[in-house]
C-alpha positions in Angstrom: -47.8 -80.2 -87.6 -50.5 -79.7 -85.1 -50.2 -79.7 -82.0 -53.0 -79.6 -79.0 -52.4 -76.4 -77.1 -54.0 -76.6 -73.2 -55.8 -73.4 -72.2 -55.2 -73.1 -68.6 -57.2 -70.0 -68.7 -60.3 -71.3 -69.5 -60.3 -73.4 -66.2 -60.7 -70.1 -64.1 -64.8 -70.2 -65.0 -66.5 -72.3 -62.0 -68.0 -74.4 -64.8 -64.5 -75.7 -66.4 -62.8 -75.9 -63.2 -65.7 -77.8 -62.2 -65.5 -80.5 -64.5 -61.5 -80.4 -64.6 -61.8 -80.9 -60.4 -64.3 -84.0 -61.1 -61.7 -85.6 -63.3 -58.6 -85.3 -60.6 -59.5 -85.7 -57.3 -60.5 -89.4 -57.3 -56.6 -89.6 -58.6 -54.8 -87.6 -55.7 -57.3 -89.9 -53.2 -55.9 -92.8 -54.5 -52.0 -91.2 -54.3 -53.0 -89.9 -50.7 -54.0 -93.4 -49.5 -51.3 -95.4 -50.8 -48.5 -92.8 -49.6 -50.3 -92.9 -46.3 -50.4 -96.6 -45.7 -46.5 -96.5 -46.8 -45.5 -93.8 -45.2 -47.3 -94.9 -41.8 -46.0 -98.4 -42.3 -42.2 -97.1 -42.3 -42.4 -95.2 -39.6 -44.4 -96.9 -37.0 -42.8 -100.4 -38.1 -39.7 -100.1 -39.8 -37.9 -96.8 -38.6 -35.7 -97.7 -36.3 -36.1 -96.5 -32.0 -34.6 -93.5 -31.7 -31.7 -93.5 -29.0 -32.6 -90.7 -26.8 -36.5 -90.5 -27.7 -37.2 -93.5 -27.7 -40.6 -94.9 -29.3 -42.1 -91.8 -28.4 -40.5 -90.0 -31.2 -42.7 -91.7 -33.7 -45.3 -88.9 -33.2 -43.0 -86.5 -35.4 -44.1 -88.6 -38.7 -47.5 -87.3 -38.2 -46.6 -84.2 -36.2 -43.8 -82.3 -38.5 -45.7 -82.6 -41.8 -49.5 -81.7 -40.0 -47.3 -78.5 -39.0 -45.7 -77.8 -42.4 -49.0 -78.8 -44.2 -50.5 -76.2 -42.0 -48.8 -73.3 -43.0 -48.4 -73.8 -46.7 -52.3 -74.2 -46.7 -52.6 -70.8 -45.2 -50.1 -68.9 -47.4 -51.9 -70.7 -50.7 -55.3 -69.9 -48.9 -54.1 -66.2 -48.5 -52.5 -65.9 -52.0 -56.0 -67.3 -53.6 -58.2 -65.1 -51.3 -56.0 -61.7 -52.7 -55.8 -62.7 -55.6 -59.3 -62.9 -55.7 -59.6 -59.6 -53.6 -57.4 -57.9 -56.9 -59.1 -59.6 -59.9 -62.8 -60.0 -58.6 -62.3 -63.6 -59.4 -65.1 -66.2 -58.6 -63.1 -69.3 -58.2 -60.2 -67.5 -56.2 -63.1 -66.8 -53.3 -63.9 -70.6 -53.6 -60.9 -71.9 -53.6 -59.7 -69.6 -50.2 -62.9 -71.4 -48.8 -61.7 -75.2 -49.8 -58.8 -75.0 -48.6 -59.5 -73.4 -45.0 -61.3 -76.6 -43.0 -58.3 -78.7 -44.2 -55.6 -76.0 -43.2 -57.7 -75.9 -40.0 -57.7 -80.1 -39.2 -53.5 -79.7 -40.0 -53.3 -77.1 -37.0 -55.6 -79.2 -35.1 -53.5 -81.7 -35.8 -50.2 -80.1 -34.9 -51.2 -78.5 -31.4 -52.4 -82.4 -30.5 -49.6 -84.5 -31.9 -47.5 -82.0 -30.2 -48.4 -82.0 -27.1 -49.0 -86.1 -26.9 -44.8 -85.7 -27.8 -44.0 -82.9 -25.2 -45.8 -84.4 -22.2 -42.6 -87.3 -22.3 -40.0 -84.8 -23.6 -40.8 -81.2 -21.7 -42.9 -83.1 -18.5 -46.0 -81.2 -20.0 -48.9 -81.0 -22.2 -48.4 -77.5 -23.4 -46.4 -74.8 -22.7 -46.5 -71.5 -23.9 -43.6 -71.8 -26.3 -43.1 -69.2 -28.7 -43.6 -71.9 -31.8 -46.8 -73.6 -29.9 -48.1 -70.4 -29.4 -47.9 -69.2 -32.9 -49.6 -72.3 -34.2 -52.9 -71.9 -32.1 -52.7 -68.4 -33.0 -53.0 -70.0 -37.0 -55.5 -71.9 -35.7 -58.1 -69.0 -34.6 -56.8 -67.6 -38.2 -58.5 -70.4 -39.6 -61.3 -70.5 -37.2 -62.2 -66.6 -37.7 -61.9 -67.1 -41.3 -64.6 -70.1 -41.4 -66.7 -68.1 -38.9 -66.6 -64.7 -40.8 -67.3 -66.8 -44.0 -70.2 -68.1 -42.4 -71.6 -65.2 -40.9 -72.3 -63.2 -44.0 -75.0 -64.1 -46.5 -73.7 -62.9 -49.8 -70.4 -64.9 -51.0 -68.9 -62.2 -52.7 -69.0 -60.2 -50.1 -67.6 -62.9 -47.6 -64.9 -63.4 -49.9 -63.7 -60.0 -49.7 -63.8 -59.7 -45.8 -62.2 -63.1 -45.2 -59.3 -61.8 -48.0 -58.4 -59.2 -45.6 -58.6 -61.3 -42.6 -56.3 -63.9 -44.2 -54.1 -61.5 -45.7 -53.2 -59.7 -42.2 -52.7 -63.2 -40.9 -50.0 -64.1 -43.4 -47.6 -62.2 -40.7 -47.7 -64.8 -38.7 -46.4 -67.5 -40.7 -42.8 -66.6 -40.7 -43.2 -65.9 -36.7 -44.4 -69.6 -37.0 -41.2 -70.8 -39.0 -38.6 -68.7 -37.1 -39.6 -68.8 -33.7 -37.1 -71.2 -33.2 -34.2 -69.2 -34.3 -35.3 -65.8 -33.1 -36.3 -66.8 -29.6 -34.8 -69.3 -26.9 -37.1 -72.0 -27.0 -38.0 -75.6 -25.9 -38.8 -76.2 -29.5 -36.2 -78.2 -31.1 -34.8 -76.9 -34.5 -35.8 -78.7 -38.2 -34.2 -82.2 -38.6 -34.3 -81.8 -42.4 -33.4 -79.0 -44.1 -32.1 -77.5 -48.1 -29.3 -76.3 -46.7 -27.6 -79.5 -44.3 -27.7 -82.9 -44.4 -30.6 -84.1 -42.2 -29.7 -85.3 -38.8 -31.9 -88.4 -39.0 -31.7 -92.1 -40.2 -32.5 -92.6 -43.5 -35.1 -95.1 -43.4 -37.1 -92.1 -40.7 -36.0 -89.6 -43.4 -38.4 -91.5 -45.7 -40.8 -92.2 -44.0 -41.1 -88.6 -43.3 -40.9 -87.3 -46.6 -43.9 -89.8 -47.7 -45.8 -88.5 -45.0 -45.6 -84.8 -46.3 -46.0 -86.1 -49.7 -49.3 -88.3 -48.7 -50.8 -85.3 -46.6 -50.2 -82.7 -49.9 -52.0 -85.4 -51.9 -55.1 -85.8 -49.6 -54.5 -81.8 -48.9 -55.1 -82.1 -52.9 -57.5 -84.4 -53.0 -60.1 -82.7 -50.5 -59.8 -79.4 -51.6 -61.3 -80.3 -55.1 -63.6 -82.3 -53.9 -65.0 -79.7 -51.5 -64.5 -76.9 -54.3 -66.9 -78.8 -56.6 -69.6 -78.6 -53.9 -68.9 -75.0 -53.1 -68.6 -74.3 -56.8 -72.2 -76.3 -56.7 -73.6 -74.4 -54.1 -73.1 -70.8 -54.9 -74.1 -71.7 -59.3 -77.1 -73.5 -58.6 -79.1 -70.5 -60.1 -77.1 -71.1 -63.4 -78.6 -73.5 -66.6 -75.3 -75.3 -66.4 -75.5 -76.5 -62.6 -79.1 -77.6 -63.4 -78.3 -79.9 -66.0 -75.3 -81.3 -63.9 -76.9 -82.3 -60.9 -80.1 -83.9 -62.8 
Protein backbone atom coordinates (compact mmCIF):
# COMPACT_ATOMS: atom_id res chain seq x y z
CA UNK A 1 0.00 0.00 0.00
CA UNK A 2 1.46 3.36 -0.43
CA UNK A 3 1.30 5.78 1.65
CA UNK A 4 2.43 9.67 1.23
CA UNK A 5 5.20 10.25 3.76
CA UNK A 6 5.52 14.36 4.71
CA UNK A 7 9.21 15.47 4.84
CA UNK A 8 9.29 18.00 7.47
CA UNK A 9 12.91 18.40 6.75
CA UNK A 10 12.73 19.69 3.58
CA UNK A 11 10.81 22.85 4.88
CA UNK A 12 13.97 24.04 6.75
CA UNK A 13 15.36 25.56 3.06
CA UNK A 14 14.07 29.37 2.91
CA UNK A 15 12.63 28.33 -0.41
CA UNK A 16 10.18 25.45 0.88
CA UNK A 17 9.36 27.19 3.96
CA UNK A 18 8.55 29.91 1.81
CA UNK A 19 5.96 28.44 -0.19
CA UNK A 20 4.64 26.25 2.87
CA UNK A 21 4.29 29.92 4.87
CA UNK A 22 2.33 31.33 1.73
CA UNK A 23 -0.11 28.40 1.95
CA UNK A 24 -0.91 28.88 5.95
CA UNK A 25 -0.95 32.19 7.10
CA UNK A 26 -4.07 33.50 5.19
CA UNK A 27 -5.69 30.35 7.39
CA UNK A 28 -4.43 31.34 10.99
CA UNK A 29 -5.70 35.22 9.89
CA UNK A 30 -8.92 34.02 9.34
CA UNK A 31 -8.82 31.74 12.91
CA UNK A 32 -7.24 34.98 14.57
CA UNK A 33 -10.12 37.14 13.46
CA UNK A 34 -12.96 35.04 14.24
CA UNK A 35 -11.55 34.01 17.79
CA UNK A 36 -11.00 37.67 18.26
CA UNK A 37 -14.45 38.94 17.48
CA UNK A 38 -15.74 35.95 19.85
CA UNK A 39 -13.56 36.16 22.37
CA UNK A 40 -13.99 40.14 22.64
CA UNK A 41 -17.69 39.78 22.34
CA UNK A 42 -17.79 37.42 25.55
CA UNK A 43 -15.92 39.32 27.52
CA UNK A 44 -16.86 42.91 27.06
CA UNK A 45 -20.63 41.88 26.59
CA UNK A 46 -21.54 38.74 28.06
CA UNK A 47 -19.13 38.05 31.11
CA UNK A 48 -20.70 38.96 33.84
CA UNK A 49 -19.47 42.38 36.33
CA UNK A 50 -17.12 41.24 38.59
CA UNK A 51 -18.21 41.90 42.28
CA UNK A 52 -15.27 43.60 43.72
CA UNK A 53 -13.65 44.87 40.31
CA UNK A 54 -16.24 45.95 38.90
CA UNK A 55 -16.31 46.68 34.93
CA UNK A 56 -12.90 47.68 35.22
CA UNK A 57 -11.80 44.08 35.38
CA UNK A 58 -12.60 43.55 31.73
CA UNK A 59 -9.04 44.80 30.87
CA UNK A 60 -7.67 41.28 32.02
CA UNK A 61 -9.18 39.62 28.66
CA UNK A 62 -6.76 41.67 26.75
CA UNK A 63 -4.22 42.13 29.51
CA UNK A 64 -3.45 38.32 30.84
CA UNK A 65 -3.04 36.73 27.46
CA UNK A 66 -0.81 40.04 25.85
CA UNK A 67 1.34 39.08 29.06
CA UNK A 68 1.44 35.25 28.51
CA UNK A 69 1.74 35.76 24.68
CA UNK A 70 4.72 37.85 25.50
CA UNK A 71 6.80 35.53 27.07
CA UNK A 72 6.13 32.43 25.12
CA UNK A 73 7.19 34.57 22.05
CA UNK A 74 10.45 35.29 23.59
CA UNK A 75 11.33 31.74 24.79
CA UNK A 76 10.37 30.41 21.02
CA UNK A 77 12.21 33.53 19.74
CA UNK A 78 15.31 32.42 21.93
CA UNK A 79 15.01 28.63 21.16
CA UNK A 80 14.97 29.50 17.22
CA UNK A 81 17.80 32.11 17.48
CA UNK A 82 20.19 29.13 19.37
CA UNK A 83 19.16 26.83 17.50
CA UNK A 84 20.22 28.70 14.75
CA UNK A 85 23.45 29.89 16.71
CA UNK A 86 24.23 25.66 16.96
CA UNK A 87 23.29 24.47 13.47
CA UNK A 88 24.18 27.56 11.25
CA UNK A 89 20.64 27.44 10.10
CA UNK A 90 19.28 30.16 7.68
CA UNK A 91 15.57 30.01 8.59
CA UNK A 92 16.25 29.68 12.46
CA UNK A 93 18.00 33.46 12.09
CA UNK A 94 14.64 34.45 10.19
CA UNK A 95 12.41 33.10 12.15
CA UNK A 96 14.08 34.76 15.67
CA UNK A 97 13.55 37.99 13.53
CA UNK A 98 9.60 37.28 12.77
CA UNK A 99 8.73 36.69 15.74
CA UNK A 100 10.52 39.63 17.73
CA UNK A 101 8.19 42.98 16.55
CA UNK A 102 5.10 40.80 17.61
CA UNK A 103 6.70 39.59 21.06
CA UNK A 104 7.47 43.32 21.30
CA UNK A 105 3.63 44.85 20.53
CA UNK A 106 2.45 41.83 23.39
CA UNK A 107 4.85 43.57 26.01
CA UNK A 108 3.73 46.88 24.76
CA UNK A 109 0.59 45.67 25.14
CA UNK A 110 0.95 44.26 28.75
CA UNK A 111 2.74 47.36 30.43
CA UNK A 112 -0.40 49.52 28.90
CA UNK A 113 -3.42 47.34 29.66
CA UNK A 114 -1.81 47.02 32.94
CA UNK A 115 -1.52 50.06 33.99
CA UNK A 116 -5.15 51.40 32.51
CA UNK A 117 -6.18 48.31 35.29
CA UNK A 118 -3.93 49.44 38.20
CA UNK A 119 -4.70 53.16 38.17
CA UNK A 120 -8.51 51.94 39.73
CA UNK A 121 -7.12 48.99 41.67
CA UNK A 122 -3.46 50.25 43.20
CA UNK A 123 -4.49 54.39 42.84
CA UNK A 124 -1.62 54.40 40.23
CA UNK A 125 -0.40 54.13 36.71
CA UNK A 126 2.70 52.19 37.52
CA UNK A 127 4.48 51.09 40.15
CA UNK A 128 7.66 49.49 40.42
CA UNK A 129 6.28 46.04 41.16
CA UNK A 130 8.55 43.31 40.84
CA UNK A 131 6.21 41.56 37.88
CA UNK A 132 5.73 45.15 36.08
CA UNK A 133 9.21 45.67 36.31
CA UNK A 134 10.32 42.45 34.84
CA UNK A 135 7.95 42.95 31.88
CA UNK A 136 9.55 46.34 30.69
CA UNK A 137 12.69 44.73 31.30
CA UNK A 138 11.37 41.95 28.30
CA UNK A 139 10.45 44.85 26.58
CA UNK A 140 14.06 46.53 26.11
CA UNK A 141 14.98 42.61 25.46
CA UNK A 142 12.92 43.00 22.47
CA UNK A 143 13.84 46.41 21.72
CA UNK A 144 17.80 45.66 21.86
CA UNK A 145 17.26 42.73 19.86
CA UNK A 146 15.37 44.71 16.89
CA UNK A 147 18.01 47.46 17.31
CA UNK A 148 21.14 45.15 17.21
CA UNK A 149 19.46 43.34 14.30
CA UNK A 150 19.29 46.51 12.65
CA UNK A 151 22.47 47.90 13.29
CA UNK A 152 24.60 45.30 11.48
CA UNK A 153 24.69 44.95 7.76
CA UNK A 154 25.42 41.26 7.15
CA UNK A 155 22.33 38.94 8.48
CA UNK A 156 24.32 36.20 9.37
CA UNK A 157 26.23 38.00 11.37
CA UNK A 158 23.24 39.79 13.15
CA UNK A 159 21.72 36.57 13.71
CA UNK A 160 24.48 35.31 15.73
CA UNK A 161 24.80 38.51 17.96
CA UNK A 162 21.05 38.86 18.56
CA UNK A 163 21.31 34.72 19.49
CA UNK A 164 23.35 35.69 22.30
CA UNK A 165 21.51 38.65 23.36
CA UNK A 166 18.25 36.63 23.42
CA UNK A 167 19.68 33.72 24.92
CA UNK A 168 21.02 35.72 28.16
CA UNK A 169 17.62 37.26 28.25
CA UNK A 170 15.78 33.98 28.60
CA UNK A 171 16.69 34.47 32.55
CA UNK A 172 14.31 36.73 32.88
CA UNK A 173 11.32 34.92 31.94
CA UNK A 174 10.91 32.77 34.97
CA UNK A 175 11.67 36.13 37.17
CA UNK A 176 8.65 37.29 34.95
CA UNK A 177 6.36 34.12 35.88
CA UNK A 178 7.47 33.86 39.55
CA UNK A 179 7.73 37.17 40.79
CA UNK A 180 4.61 36.74 42.28
CA UNK A 181 5.40 33.92 44.40
CA UNK A 182 8.94 34.80 45.22
CA UNK A 183 8.36 38.39 46.27
CA UNK A 184 5.50 40.30 48.19
CA UNK A 185 3.80 42.00 45.59
CA UNK A 186 0.81 44.12 44.48
CA UNK A 187 0.47 41.77 41.66
CA UNK A 188 -2.35 39.42 42.15
CA UNK A 189 -1.61 35.67 41.60
CA UNK A 190 -2.87 33.50 38.18
CA UNK A 191 -6.76 33.04 38.17
CA UNK A 192 -6.38 29.95 36.01
CA UNK A 193 -4.02 27.46 36.53
CA UNK A 194 -3.07 23.17 35.61
CA UNK A 195 -3.01 22.61 38.91
CA UNK A 196 -6.54 24.29 40.65
CA UNK A 197 -9.74 24.98 39.61
CA UNK A 198 -9.77 28.56 38.26
CA UNK A 199 -11.27 31.13 40.55
CA UNK A 200 -13.38 32.77 37.85
CA UNK A 201 -16.86 32.40 36.28
CA UNK A 202 -17.03 30.22 33.60
CA UNK A 203 -18.49 32.28 30.91
CA UNK A 204 -14.94 34.92 31.88
CA UNK A 205 -13.05 31.65 31.84
CA UNK A 206 -13.92 31.41 28.14
CA UNK A 207 -13.72 34.28 27.14
CA UNK A 208 -10.29 34.32 28.32
CA UNK A 209 -9.13 31.21 26.93
CA UNK A 210 -10.39 32.43 23.30
CA UNK A 211 -8.46 35.40 23.81
CA UNK A 212 -5.11 33.46 24.31
CA UNK A 213 -6.18 31.11 21.62
CA UNK A 214 -7.05 34.26 19.07
CA UNK A 215 -3.70 36.11 19.95
CA UNK A 216 -1.47 32.60 19.30
CA UNK A 217 -3.37 32.45 15.98
CA UNK A 218 -2.67 36.10 14.85
CA UNK A 219 0.82 35.49 16.84
CA UNK A 220 0.82 32.64 14.04
CA UNK A 221 -0.52 34.34 11.38
CA UNK A 222 1.98 37.40 11.39
CA UNK A 223 4.98 35.70 11.94
CA UNK A 224 4.71 33.85 8.47
CA UNK A 225 3.66 36.53 6.86
CA UNK A 226 6.62 38.65 7.93
CA UNK A 227 9.05 35.48 7.52
CA UNK A 228 8.06 35.32 3.79
CA UNK A 229 9.26 38.94 3.31
CA UNK A 230 12.39 38.51 5.43
CA UNK A 231 12.92 35.12 3.73
CA UNK A 232 12.33 37.63 0.45
CA UNK A 233 14.57 40.11 1.46
CA UNK A 234 17.80 38.34 2.41
CA UNK A 235 17.28 35.55 -1.13
CA UNK A 236 16.71 38.15 -3.58
CA UNK A 237 20.25 37.33 -5.12
CA UNK A 238 18.90 33.67 -5.66
CA UNK A 239 17.19 32.37 -9.34
CA UNK A 240 14.36 31.10 -7.21
CA UNK A 241 13.36 34.64 -5.55
CA UNK A 242 13.60 36.14 -9.05
CA UNK A 243 11.12 34.06 -10.66
CA UNK A 244 8.78 34.38 -7.54
CA UNK A 245 8.40 37.92 -7.31
CA UNK A 246 8.02 38.44 -11.31
Amino acid sequence: MNTRVIHWFKFSSPQNFYVLAGRMWPWFTALATVLLAVGLWISFFVAPTDAQQGQGYRIIFVHVPASQMSMFIYLVMAAWAGFGLAFNTRLSGMMASALAPTGALFAFLSLITGSLWGKPMWGAWWVWDARLTSELILLFLYLGFLALQSSIDDPRRADKACAVLALVGVVNVPIIYFSVKWWNTLHQGASVSLTKSPTMASTMLAGMLIMVVAFWMYTIAVTLARVRNIILDRERHTEWVKHAVE
